[in-house]
N, C-alpha and C positions, 0 to 999 in steps of 0.2 A: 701196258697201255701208258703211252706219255705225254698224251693230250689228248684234251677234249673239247670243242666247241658246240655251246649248247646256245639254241635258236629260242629266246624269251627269256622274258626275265618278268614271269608269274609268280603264284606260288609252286608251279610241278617245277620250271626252268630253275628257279633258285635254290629250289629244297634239293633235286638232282645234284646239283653243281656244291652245295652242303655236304651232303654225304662223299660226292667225288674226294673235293682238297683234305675232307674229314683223312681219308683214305689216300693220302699222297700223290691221289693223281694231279694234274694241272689243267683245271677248268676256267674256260672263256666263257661270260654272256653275252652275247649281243641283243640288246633291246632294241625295239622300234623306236619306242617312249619313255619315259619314266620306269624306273623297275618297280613293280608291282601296283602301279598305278592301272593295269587294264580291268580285265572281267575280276581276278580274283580281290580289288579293292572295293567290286561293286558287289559283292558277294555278302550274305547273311552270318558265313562261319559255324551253320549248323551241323555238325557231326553224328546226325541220325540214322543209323543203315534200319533198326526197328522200325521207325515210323516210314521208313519210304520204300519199305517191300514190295516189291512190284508181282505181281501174281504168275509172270512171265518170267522173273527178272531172277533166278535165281544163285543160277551163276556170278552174277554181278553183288550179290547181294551177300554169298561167302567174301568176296574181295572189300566189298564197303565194310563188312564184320573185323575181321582179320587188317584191315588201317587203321578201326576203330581201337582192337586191341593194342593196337603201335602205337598209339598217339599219344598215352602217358610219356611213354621214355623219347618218344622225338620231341616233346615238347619240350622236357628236361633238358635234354641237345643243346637245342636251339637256346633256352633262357642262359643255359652254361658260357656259351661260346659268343653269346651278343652280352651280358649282362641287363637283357629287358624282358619284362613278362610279355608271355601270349594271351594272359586270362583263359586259361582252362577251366570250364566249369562245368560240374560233373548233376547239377540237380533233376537233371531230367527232362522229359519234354509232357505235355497232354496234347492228346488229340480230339478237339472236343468237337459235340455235339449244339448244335442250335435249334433243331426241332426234329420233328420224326423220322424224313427223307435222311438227313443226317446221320441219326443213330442210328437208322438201317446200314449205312453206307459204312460205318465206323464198325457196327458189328459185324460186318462181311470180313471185313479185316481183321477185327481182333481175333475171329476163330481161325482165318487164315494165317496169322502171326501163332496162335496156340499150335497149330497142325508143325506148325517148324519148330516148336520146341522155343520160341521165345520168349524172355521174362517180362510179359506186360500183365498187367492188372488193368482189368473193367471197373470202373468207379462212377458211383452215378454223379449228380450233378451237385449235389452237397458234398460230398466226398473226394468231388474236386475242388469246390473251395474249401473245405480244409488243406489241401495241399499248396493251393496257389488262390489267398482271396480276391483277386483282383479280376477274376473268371467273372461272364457275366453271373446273375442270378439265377436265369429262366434259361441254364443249361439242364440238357435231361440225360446224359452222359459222358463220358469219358474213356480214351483208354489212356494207361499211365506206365511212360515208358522211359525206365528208371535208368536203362542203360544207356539211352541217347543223352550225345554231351552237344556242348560248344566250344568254339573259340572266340577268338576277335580278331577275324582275320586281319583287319587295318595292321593291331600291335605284332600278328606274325609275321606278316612281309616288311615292316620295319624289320624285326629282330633279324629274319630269313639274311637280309641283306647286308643288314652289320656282323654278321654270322659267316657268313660266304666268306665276306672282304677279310673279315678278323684272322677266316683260318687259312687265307694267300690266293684266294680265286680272285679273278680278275672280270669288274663289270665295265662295259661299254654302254652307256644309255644313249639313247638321240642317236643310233647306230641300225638304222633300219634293214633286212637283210629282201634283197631282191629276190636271190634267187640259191639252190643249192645245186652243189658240185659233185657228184657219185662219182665215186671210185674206191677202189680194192686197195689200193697202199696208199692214197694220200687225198680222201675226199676234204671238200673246201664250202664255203657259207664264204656266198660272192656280196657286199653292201651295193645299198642303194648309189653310191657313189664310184663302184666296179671296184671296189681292194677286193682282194680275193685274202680268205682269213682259212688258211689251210690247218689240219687237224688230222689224229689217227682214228678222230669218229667226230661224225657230226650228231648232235639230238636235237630234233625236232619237234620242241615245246612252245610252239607259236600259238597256240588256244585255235579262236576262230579266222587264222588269216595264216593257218597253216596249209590250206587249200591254195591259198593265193602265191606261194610259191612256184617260181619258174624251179625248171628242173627237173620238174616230176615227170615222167612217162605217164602213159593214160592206165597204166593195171599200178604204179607207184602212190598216183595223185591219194591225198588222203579226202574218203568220204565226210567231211565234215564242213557242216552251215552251221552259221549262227542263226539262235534262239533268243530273240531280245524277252527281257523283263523290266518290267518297271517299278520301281523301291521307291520307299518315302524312309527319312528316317528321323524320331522323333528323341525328343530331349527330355528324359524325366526329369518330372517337378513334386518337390514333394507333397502331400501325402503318397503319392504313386508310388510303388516301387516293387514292380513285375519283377521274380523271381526266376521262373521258369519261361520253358520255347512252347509256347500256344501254335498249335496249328490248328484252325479252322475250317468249315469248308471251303472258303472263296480267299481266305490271307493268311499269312502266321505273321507272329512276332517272335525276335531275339534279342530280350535284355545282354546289355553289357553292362560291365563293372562300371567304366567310366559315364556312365549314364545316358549312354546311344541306347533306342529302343528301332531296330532296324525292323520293316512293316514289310513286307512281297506277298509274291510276285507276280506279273502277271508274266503270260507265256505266250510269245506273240512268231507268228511268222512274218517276218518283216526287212529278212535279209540282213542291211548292214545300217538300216535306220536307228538310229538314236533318239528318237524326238519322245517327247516326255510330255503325253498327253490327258486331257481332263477329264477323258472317259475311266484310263488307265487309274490317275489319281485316286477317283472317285470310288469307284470297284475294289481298292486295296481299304482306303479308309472305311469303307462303308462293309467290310467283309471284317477286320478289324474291329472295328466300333462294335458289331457283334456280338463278339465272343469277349470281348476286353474292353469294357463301355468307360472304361478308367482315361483313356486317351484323350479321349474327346476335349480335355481343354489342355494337352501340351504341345509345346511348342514345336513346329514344325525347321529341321534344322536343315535340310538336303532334301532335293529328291533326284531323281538319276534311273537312264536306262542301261543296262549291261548289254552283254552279248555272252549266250551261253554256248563253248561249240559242241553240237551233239554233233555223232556220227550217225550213220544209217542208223543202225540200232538199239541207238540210245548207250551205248556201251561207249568205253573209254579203247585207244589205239596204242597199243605197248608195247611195243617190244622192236624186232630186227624190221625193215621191209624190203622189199625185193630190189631197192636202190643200194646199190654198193657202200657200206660203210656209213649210210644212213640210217638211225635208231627215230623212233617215231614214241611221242607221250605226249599224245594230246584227244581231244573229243572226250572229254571226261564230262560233259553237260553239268548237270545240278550237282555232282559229285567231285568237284574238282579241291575244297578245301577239306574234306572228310576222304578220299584218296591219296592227300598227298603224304605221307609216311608211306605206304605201301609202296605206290609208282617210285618215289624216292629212291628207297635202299632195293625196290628188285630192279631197276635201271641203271643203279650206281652198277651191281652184282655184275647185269647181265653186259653192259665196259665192261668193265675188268675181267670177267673171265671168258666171257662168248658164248655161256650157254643161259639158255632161256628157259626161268623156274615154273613149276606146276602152276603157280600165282598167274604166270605173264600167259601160260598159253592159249586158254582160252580167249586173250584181247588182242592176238595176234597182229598189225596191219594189213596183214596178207587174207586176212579170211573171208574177207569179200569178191577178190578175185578167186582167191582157193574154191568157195562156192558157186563159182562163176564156173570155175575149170570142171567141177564134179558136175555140174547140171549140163555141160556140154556134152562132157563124158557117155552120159549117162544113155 
């Protein structure tokens, strides 16, 4: 493999192209925008595959587990090769309760997390503040889930891209890519301005505007819409000084080191809207306010809506697709900063050598058509 040009310049598009030059290959970004200015700057940074098991989702849920274990030694990577911290912080998360409907809904889960062999602990609502005092009062449980971490995703995609550059990849920002070019010896990522940017493999790490590429055939196109949220994020002031990731019923918080308290999300169908509304506002702060009545007089630093891309299934898009020499890592929805070590090195892998690990197979691109072709079959 002797080049690569890889479509984004997120955290999947950078950490890819990380691992590539790590590994001698010679990686291109081309960005639309600013690199890592999209969804993953608007992102929380929480690294929970425990608290966000999906009772369906279990596949997904080996893969979120198995990033989480990678994420110690990519973080090390990454701080090595840029000289800046990501703020890895390892204290946990709670998932608390605010009244009875709550606690039910939380114990459906924690016995559903014990049935898989998960390390959480049931804590009643004293029991959580001793662990984190800044929990309301008049909580009436918890569960406490020691293995979910964080980052700060802001300081990763700094480092990710002082990282990239430091180890001879080459970024293009304000390089927006129209459309892509399929083929067998010499596919290409055509710009908005027709340069055509030829390569021995193209990846397609465009988040939610990887759809919006030309190029695609109709069984190629990737299933993926954006999912907007809406974030607030607050400024500790002291006596406050939230420790841990509060999930709530209706918002969570994730303290940072630097003293961001980032508030989500809401989960909105809304296509490619942006707008940043006082219903939305209100619902996070007042969901918030809740479980962490400590906020209530800090300062309000940001607010902002994302674009999350999920695919049909909520699942992430990995691996070969059925477009010649085009590789696909994007739809990674709520999972895209706690995925990126895994996507990472099995993407860098499956360049370099052309086969696709036990990791990638079940996220196929193809398996929507694949089930397409079996139900025809059938």
């Amino acid at each position: 493999m002797d080049d690569v040009v890889i479509v984004g310049g997120g955290t999947i598009g950078l950490s890819i192209g990380f691992e590539l030059v790590r590994r001698g290959v010679d990686a291109t970004i081309l960005e639309r925008g600013r690199a890592g200015r999209g969804t993953s700057w608007q992102a929380a940074g929480m690294l929970a595959p425990d608290a966000e098991i999906g009772f369906e989702e279990l596949e997904l849920y080996k893969l979120n587990r198995e990033s989480l274990r990678r994420w110690p030694d990519f973080a090390n990577r990454v701080e090595e090769a840029s000289g800046m911290k990501v703020d890895y912080r390892d204290e946990g998360t709670l998932i608390v309760a605010d009244d009875r409907d709550s606690a039910e809904a939380i114990r459906r889960l924690f016995e559903f997390q014990k049935e898989q062999g998960l390390e959480v602990e049931w804590v009643t609502g004293d029991e959580a503040r001793d662990i984190e005092p800044f929990v309301a009062p008049r909580l009436s449980a918890a569960i406490y889930s020691k293995s979910d971490h964080q980052v700060d995703n802001r300081r990763l995609l700094r480092a990710l891209q002082v990282a990239f550059e430091a180890e001879g990849g080459t970024l293009h920002e304000e390089s927006p890519v129209a459309a892509v070019v399929p083929d067998d010896k010499q596919p290409a990522a055509k710009t908005a301005d027709g340069t055509r940017v030829e390569a021995d493999q193209i990846v397609v790490a465009a988040g939610v505007w990887s759809r919006e590429l030309e190029g695609w055939t109709p069984d190629t196109q990737p299933p993926v819409r954006p999912v907007k949220g809406q974030m607030i994020q607050l400024q500790r002031k002291r006596p406050f000084d939230l420790q841990h990731v509060i999930r709530g019923p209706d918002a969570y918080l994730a303290p940072k080191s630097n003293g961001r308290v980032v508030v989500g999300a809401t989960s909105e169908e809304m296509g490619f809207d942006t707008t940043v509304t006082a219903g939305g506002l209100y619902d996070l702060l007042e969901g918030a306010w809740e479980v962490v009545p400590g906020i209530y007089d800090l300062p309000v630093d940001e607010t902002w809506a994302g674009l999350r891309p999920a695919s049909r299934d909520h699942a992430p898009l990995l691996g070969k697709t059925a477009a010649p020499g085009v590789t696909m890592a994007t739809g990674h929805y709520r999972h895209g900063i706690l995925l990126t070590p895994v996507t990472a090195e099995e993407i860098a892998n499956l360049v370099q050598t052309g086969e696709t690990s036990s990791w990638l197979e079940p996220f196929s691109p193809t398996r929507f058509s694949d089930a397409h072709s079996s139900r025809s079959l059938a």
